[in-house]
Residue frames as qw, qx, qy, qz and C-alpha x, y, z in Angstrom:
[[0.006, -0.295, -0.908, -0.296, 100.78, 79.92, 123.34],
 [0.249, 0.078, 0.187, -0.947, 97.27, 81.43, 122.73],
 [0.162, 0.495, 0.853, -0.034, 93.50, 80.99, 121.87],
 [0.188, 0.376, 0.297, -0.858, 92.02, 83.81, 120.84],
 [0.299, 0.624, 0.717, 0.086, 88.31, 84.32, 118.85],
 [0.232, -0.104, 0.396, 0.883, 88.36, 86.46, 116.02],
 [0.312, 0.746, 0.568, -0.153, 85.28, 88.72, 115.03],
 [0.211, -0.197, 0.326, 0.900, 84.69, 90.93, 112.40],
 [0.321, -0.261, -0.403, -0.816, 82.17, 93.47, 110.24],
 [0.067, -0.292, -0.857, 0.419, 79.49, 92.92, 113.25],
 [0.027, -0.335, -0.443, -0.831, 77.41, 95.82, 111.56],
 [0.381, -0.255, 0.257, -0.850, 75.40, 96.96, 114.34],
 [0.728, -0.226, -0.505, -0.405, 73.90, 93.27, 114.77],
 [0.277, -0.562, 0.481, -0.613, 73.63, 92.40, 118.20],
 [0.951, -0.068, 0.192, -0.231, 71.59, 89.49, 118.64],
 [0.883, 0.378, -0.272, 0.056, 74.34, 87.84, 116.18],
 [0.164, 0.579, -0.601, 0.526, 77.25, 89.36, 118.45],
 [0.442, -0.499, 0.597, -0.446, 75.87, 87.81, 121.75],
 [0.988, -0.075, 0.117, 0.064, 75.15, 84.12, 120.27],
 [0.798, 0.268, -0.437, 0.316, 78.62, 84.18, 118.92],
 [0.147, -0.556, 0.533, -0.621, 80.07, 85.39, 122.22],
 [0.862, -0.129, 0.005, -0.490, 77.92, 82.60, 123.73],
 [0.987, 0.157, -0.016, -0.011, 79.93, 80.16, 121.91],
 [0.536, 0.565, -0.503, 0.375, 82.74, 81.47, 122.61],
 [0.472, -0.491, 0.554, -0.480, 82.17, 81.45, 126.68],
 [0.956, -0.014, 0.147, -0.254, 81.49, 77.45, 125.47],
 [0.943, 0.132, -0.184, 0.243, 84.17, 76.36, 123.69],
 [0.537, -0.693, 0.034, 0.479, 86.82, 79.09, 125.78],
 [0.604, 0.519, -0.057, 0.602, 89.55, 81.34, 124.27],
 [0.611, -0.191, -0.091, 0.763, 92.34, 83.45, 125.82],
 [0.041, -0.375, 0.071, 0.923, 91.18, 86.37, 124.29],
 [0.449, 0.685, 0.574, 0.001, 88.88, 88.19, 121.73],
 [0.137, -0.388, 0.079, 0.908, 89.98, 90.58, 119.14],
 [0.415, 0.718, 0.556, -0.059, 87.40, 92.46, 116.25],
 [0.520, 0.220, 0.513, 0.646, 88.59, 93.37, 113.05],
 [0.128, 0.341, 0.077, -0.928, 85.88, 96.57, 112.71],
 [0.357, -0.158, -0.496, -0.776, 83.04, 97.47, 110.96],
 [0.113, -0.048, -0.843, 0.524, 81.70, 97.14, 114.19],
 [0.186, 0.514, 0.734, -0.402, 78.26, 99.09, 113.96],
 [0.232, 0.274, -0.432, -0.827, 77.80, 100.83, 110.33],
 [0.289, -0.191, -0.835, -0.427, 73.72, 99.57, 109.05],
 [0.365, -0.383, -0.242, -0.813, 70.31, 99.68, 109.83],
 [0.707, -0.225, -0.670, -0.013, 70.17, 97.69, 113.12],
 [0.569, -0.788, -0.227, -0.064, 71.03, 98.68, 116.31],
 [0.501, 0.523, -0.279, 0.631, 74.48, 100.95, 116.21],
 [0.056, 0.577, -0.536, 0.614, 74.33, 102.37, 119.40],
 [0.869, -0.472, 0.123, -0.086, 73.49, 99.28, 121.54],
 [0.835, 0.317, -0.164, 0.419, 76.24, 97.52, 119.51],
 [0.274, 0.794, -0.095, 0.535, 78.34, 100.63, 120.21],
 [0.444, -0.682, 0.399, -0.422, 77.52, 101.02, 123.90],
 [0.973, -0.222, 0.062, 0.006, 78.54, 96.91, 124.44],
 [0.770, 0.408, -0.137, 0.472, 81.74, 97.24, 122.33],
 [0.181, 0.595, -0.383, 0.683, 83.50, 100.29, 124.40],
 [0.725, -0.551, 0.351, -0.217, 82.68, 98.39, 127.92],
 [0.986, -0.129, 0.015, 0.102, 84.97, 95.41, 126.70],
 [0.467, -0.636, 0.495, 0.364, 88.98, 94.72, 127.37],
 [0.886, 0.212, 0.391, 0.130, 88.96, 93.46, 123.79],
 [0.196, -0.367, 0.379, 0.827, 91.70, 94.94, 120.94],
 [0.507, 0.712, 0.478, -0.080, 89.52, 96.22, 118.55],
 [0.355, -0.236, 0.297, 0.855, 90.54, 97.96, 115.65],
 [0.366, 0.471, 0.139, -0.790, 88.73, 100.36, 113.11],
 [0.464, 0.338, 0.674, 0.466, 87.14, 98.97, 109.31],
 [0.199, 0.169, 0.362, 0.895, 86.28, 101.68, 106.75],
 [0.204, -0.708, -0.347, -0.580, 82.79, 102.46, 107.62],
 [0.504, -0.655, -0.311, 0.469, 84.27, 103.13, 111.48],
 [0.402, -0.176, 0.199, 0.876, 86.52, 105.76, 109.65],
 [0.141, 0.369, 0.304, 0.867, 83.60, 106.83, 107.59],
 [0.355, -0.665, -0.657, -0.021, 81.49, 107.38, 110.24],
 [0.502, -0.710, -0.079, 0.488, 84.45, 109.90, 111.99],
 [0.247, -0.349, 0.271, 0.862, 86.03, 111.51, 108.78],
 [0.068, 0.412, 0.619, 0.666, 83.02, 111.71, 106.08],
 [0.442, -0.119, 0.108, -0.883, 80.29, 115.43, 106.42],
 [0.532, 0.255, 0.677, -0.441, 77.22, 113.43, 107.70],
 [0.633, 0.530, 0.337, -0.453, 75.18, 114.40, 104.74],
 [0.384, 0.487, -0.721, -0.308, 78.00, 112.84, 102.14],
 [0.309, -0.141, 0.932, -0.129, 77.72, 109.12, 104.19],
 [0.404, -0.133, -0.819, -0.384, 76.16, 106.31, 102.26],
 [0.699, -0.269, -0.308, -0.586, 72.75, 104.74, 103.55],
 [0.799, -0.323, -0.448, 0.237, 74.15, 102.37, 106.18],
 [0.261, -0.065, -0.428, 0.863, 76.98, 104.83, 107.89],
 [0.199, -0.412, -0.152, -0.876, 73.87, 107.52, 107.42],
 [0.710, -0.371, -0.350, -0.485, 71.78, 105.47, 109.47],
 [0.819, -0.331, -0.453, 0.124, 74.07, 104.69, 111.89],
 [0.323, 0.169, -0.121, 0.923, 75.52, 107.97, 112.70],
 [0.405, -0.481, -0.256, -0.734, 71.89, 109.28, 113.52],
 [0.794, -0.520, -0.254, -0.189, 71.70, 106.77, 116.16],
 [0.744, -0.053, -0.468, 0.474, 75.13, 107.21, 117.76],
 [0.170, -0.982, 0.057, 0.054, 76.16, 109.81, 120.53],
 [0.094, 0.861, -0.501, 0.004, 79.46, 111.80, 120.71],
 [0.497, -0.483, 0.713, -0.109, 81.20, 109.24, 123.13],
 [0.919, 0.087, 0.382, -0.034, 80.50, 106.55, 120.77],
 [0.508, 0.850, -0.030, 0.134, 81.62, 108.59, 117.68],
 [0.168, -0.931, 0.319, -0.047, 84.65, 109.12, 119.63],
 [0.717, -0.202, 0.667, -0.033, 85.51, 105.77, 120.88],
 [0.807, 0.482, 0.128, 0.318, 85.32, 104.96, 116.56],
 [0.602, 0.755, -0.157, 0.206, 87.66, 107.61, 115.87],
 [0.256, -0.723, 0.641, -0.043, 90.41, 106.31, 118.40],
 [0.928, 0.054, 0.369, -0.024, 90.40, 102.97, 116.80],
 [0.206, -0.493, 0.707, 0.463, 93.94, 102.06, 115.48],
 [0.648, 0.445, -0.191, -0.588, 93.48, 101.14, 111.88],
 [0.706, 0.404, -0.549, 0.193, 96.03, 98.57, 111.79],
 [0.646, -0.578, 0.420, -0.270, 97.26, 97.02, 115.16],
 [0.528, 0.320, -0.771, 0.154, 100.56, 94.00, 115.93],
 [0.752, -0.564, 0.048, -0.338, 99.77, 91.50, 118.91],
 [0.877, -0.314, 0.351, 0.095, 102.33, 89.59, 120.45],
 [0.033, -0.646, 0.641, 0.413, 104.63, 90.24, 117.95],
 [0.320, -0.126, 0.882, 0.323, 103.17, 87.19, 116.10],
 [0.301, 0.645, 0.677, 0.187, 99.74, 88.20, 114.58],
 [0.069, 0.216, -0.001, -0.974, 98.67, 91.79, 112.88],
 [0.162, 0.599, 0.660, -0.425, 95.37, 92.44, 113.26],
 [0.037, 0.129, -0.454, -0.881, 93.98, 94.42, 109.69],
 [0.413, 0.384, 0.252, -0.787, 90.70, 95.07, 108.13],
 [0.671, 0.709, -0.198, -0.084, 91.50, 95.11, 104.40],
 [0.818, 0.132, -0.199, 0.524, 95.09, 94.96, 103.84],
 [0.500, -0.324, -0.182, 0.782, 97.67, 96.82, 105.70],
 [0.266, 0.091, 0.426, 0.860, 97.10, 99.66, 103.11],
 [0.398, -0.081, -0.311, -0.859, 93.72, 100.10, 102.35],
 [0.237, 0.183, 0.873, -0.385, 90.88, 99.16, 104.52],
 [0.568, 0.465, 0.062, -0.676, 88.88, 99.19, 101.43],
 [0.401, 0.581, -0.688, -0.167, 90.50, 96.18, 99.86],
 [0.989, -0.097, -0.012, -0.109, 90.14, 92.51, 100.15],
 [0.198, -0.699, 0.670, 0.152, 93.08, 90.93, 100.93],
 [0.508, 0.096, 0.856, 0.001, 91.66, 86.92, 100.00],
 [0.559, 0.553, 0.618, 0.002, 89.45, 87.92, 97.29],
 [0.300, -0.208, 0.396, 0.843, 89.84, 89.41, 94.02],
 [0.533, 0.534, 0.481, -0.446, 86.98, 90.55, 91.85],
 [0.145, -0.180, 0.685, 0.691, 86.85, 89.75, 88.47],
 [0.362, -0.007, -0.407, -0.839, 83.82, 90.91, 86.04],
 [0.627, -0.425, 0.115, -0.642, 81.37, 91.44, 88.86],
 [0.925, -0.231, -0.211, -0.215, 82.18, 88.26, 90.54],
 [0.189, -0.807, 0.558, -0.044, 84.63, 87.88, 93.54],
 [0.940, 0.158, -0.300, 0.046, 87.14, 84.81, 93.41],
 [0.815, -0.381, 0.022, 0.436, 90.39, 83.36, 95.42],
 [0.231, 0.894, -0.355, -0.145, 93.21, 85.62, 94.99],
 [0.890, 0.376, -0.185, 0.183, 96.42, 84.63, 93.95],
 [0.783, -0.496, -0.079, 0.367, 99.35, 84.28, 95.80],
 [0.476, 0.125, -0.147, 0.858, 100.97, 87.03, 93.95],
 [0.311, -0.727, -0.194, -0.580, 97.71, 89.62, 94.44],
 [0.698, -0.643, -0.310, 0.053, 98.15, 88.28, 98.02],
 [0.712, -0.293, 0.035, 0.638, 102.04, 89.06, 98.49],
 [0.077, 0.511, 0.251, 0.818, 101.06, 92.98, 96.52],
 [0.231, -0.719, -0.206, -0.623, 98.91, 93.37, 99.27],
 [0.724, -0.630, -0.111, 0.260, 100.99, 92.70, 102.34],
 [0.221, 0.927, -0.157, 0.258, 103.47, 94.35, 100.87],
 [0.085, 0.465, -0.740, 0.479, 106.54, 94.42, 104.05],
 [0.809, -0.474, 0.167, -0.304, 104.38, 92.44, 106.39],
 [0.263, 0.255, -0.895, 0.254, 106.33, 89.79, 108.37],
 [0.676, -0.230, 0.482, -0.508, 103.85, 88.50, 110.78],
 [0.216, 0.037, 0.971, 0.099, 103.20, 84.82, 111.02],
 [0.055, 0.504, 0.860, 0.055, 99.93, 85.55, 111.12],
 [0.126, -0.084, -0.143, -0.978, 97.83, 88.32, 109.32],
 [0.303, 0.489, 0.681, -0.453, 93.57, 88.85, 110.81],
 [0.072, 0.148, -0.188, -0.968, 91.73, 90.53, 108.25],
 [0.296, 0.488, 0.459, -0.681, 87.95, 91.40, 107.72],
 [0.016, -0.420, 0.212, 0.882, 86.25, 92.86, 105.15],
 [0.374, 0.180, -0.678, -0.606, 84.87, 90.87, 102.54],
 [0.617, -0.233, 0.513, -0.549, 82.88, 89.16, 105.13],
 [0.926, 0.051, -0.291, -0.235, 83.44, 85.72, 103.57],
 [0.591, -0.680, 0.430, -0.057, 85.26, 83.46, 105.89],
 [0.741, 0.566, -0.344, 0.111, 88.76, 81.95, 104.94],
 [0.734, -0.550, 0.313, 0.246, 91.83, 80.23, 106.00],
 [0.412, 0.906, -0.055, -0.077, 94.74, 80.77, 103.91],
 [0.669, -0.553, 0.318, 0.382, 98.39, 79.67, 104.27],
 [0.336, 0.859, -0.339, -0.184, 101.56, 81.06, 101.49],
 [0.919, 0.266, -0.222, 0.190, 103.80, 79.51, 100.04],
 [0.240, 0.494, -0.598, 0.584, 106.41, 81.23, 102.68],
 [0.415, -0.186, -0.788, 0.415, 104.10, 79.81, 105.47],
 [0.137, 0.090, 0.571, -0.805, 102.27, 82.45, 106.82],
 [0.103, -0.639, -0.742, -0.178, 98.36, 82.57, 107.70],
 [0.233, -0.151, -0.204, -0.939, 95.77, 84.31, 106.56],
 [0.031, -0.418, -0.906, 0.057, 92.65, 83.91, 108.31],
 [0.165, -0.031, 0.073, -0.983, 89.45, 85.80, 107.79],
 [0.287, 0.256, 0.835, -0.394, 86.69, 84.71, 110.50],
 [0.109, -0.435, -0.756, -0.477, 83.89, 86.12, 107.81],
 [0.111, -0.485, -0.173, -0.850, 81.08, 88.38, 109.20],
 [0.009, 0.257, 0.878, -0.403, 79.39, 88.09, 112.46],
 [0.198, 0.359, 0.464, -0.785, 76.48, 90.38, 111.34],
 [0.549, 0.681, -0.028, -0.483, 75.91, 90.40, 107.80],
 [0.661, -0.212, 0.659, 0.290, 76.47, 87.40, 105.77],
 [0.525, 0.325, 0.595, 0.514, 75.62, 89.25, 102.37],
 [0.131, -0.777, -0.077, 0.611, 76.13, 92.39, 100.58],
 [0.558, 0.720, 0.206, 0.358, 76.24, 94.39, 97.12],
 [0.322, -0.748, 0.008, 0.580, 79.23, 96.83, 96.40],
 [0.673, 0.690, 0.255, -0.075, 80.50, 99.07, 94.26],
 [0.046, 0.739, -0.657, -0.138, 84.31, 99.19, 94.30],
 [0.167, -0.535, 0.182, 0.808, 86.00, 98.66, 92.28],
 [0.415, -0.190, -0.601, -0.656, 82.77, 97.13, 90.21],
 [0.721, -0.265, 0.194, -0.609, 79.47, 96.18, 91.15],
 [0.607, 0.094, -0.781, 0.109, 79.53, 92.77, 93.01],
 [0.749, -0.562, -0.059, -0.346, 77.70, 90.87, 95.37],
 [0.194, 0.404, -0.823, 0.349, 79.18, 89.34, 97.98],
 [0.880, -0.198, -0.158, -0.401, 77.37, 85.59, 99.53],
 [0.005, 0.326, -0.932, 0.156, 77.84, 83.10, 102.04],
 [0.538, 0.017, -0.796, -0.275, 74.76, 81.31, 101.40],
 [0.582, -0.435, -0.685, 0.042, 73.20, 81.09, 105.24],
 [0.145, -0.815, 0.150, -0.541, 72.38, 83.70, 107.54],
 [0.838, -0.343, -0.306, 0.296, 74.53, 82.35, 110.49],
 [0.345, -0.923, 0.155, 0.067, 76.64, 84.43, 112.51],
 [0.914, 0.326, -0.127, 0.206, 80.40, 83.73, 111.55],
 [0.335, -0.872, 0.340, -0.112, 83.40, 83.90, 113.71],
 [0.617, 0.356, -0.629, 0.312, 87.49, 82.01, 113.81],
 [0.569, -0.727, 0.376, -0.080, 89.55, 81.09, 116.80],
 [0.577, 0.614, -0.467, 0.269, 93.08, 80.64, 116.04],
 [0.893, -0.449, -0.004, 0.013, 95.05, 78.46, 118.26],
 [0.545, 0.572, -0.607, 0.084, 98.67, 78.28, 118.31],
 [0.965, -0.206, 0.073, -0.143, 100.05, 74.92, 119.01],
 [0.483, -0.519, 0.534, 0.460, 103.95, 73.67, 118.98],
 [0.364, 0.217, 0.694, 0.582, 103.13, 72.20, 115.26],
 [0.000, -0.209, -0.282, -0.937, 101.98, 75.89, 114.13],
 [0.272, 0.109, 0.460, -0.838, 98.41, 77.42, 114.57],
 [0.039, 0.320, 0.916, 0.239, 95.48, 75.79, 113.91],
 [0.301, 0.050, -0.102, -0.947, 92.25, 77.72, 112.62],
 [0.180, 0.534, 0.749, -0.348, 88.31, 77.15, 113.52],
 [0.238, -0.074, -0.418, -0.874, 85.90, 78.65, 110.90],
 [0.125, 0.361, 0.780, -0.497, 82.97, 78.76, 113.15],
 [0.216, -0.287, -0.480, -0.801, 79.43, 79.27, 111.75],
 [0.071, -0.126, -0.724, 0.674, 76.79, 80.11, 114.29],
 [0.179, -0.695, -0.584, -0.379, 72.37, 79.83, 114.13],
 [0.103, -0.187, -0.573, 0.791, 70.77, 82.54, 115.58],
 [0.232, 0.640, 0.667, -0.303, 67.08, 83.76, 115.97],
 [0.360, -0.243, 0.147, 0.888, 67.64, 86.14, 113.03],
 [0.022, 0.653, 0.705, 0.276, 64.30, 86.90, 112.70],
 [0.131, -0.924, -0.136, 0.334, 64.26, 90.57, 114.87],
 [0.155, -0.612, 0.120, 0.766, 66.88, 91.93, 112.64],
 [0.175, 0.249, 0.781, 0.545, 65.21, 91.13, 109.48],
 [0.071, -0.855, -0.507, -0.082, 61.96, 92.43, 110.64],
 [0.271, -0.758, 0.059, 0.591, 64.00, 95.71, 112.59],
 [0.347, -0.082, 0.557, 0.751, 66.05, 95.66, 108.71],
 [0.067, 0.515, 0.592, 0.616, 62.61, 95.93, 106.86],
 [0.284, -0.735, -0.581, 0.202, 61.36, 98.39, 109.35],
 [0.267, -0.739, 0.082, 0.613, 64.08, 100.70, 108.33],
 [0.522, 0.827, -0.088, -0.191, 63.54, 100.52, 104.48],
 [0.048, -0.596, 0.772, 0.216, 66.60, 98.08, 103.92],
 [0.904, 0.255, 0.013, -0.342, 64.82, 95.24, 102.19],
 [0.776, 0.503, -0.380, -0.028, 68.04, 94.45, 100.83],
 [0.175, -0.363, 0.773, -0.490, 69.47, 93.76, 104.43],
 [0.756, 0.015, 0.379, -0.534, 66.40, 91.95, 105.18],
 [0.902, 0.325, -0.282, -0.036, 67.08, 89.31, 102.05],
 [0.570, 0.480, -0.629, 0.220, 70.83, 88.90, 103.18],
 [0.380, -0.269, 0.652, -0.598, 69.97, 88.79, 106.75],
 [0.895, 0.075, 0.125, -0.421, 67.23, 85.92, 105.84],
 [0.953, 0.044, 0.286, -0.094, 69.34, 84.07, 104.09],
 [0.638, -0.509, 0.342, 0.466, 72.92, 84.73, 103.22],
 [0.517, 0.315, 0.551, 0.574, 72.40, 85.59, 99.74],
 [0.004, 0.388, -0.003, -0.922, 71.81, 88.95, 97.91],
 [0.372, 0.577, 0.723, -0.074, 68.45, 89.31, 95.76],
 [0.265, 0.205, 0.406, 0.850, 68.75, 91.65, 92.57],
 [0.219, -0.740, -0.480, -0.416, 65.02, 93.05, 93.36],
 [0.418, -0.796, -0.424, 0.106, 66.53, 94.40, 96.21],
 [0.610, 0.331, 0.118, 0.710, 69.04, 96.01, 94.79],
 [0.141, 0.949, 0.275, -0.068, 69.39, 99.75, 95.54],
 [0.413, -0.448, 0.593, 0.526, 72.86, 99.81, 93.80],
 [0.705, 0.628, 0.003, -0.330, 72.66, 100.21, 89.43],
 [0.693, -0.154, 0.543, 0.449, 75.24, 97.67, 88.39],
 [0.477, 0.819, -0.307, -0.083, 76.64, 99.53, 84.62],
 [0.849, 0.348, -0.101, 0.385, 79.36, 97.79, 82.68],
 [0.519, 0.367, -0.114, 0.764, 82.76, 99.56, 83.55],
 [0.093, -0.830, 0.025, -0.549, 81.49, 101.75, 85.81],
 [0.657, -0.278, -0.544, 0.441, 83.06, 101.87, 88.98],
 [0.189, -0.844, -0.101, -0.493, 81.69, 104.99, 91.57],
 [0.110, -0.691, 0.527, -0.482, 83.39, 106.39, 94.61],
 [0.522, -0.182, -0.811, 0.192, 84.03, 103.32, 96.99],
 [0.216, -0.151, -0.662, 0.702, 81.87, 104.03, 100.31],
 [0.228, 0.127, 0.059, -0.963, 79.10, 106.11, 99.01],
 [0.700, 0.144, -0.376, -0.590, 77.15, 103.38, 97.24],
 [0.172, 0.282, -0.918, 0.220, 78.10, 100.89, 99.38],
 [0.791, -0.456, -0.031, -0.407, 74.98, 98.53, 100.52],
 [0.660, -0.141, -0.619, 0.401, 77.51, 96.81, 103.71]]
């Protein structure tokens, strides 16, 4: 039997990482694992950085850990760009041993995206510009061989609980750092959760199966709004304020059909 608290996409926000940590030393868990996208954005990558490689936690990598260690600097989109300036070697390193993909206990795997592609939602599906539930077959396309009971996954920073029609769970705790965001794979589309809270899980398993916590957490998120507009990310500063994504801050050109390199235009 376990407990563990589930973080993900923590984007270099600190303050947001130590109230939910907070709450987790309150309500307890067995463990802590973190999904990645751990310190990619205009906030404060190498505190984030220097907190994350002191802990015992399993951590795996999300796409902008990868682009941070396999894209030239001067290709990286506007968040990795800005957080690559502020990291040193040792951090840089410490991303590019992160396992991309990772099995605990033989009963949970621990994923970003989907097994495949940590550029991929696994829960959501976009459909002309606007994400929605997937469908249990999109889901079962993108686990592909998995067997776990239980699959972690990240990414789309909106928080979910999931269960198939063969039984297993999906659970994705949602963002602790960044509760909104414009992208441009594999169209333009916002992602919104509608409240700038901090957002973290804690799966439980229990004799009658595992039971799932979709935790939403205030914090003072006034210093990384102001720290956001201090670095010329307005459009952080709106989703940080208030969980939504504001078209005037746009610095993405939504076009019909178009659909540009995933990672390069990326405002997450």
């Amino acid at each position: 039997m376990m407990r563990l608290a589930v973080l993900s996409d923590i984007h270099g926000n600190l303050p947001a990482l130590e109230a939910v940590l907070a709450d987790v030393t309150r309500r307890g868990a067995d463990g802590i694992v973190n999904l990645g996208d751990s310190v990619s954005g205009p906030l404060m990558a190498s505190a984030t950085a220097g907190y994350l490689m002191q802990q015992a936690w399993v951590q795996i990598a999300g796409n902008h850990d990868r682009n941070l260690v396999s894209i030239p600097p001067v290709e990286l989109g506007l968040s990795d760009a800005h957080a690559y300036a502020e990291l040193s070697q040792e951090a840089l390193d410490w991303l590019a041993r992160l396992p991309p993909v990772t099995a605990l206990d033989g009963k949970l795997l621990l994923i970003h995206g989907t097994p495949a592609r940590d550029t991929e939602c696994l829960l959501e599906t976009v459909v002309r510009g606007a994400p929605r539930l997937a469908t249990p077959t999109e889901i079962a396309r993108r686990l592909g061989t998995v067997e776990s009971p239980v699959v972690l996954c990240g990414h789309s920073h909106i928080p979910r609980s999931v269960r198939t029609p063969t039984g297993r769970l999906l659970v994705n705790p949602g963002s602790v750092g960044l509760q909104a965001y414009e992208h441009a794979d594999p169209e333009y589309h916002t992602m919104e959760t509608g409240a700038p809270d901090a957002r973290y899980a804690v799966v439980e398993e229990r004799g009658s199966g595992w039971l799932v916590e979709l935790i939403s957490v205030p914090y003072d998120h006034r210093t990384v709004v102001d720290l956001a507009n201090r670095n010329g990310r307005p459009d952080w500063a709106t989703a940080l304020a208030t969980g939504t994504f504001s078209p005037a801050s746009s610095l993405l050109k939504p076009i019909q059909g178009a659909s540009p390199p995933p990672d390069r235009l990326t405002i997450d």
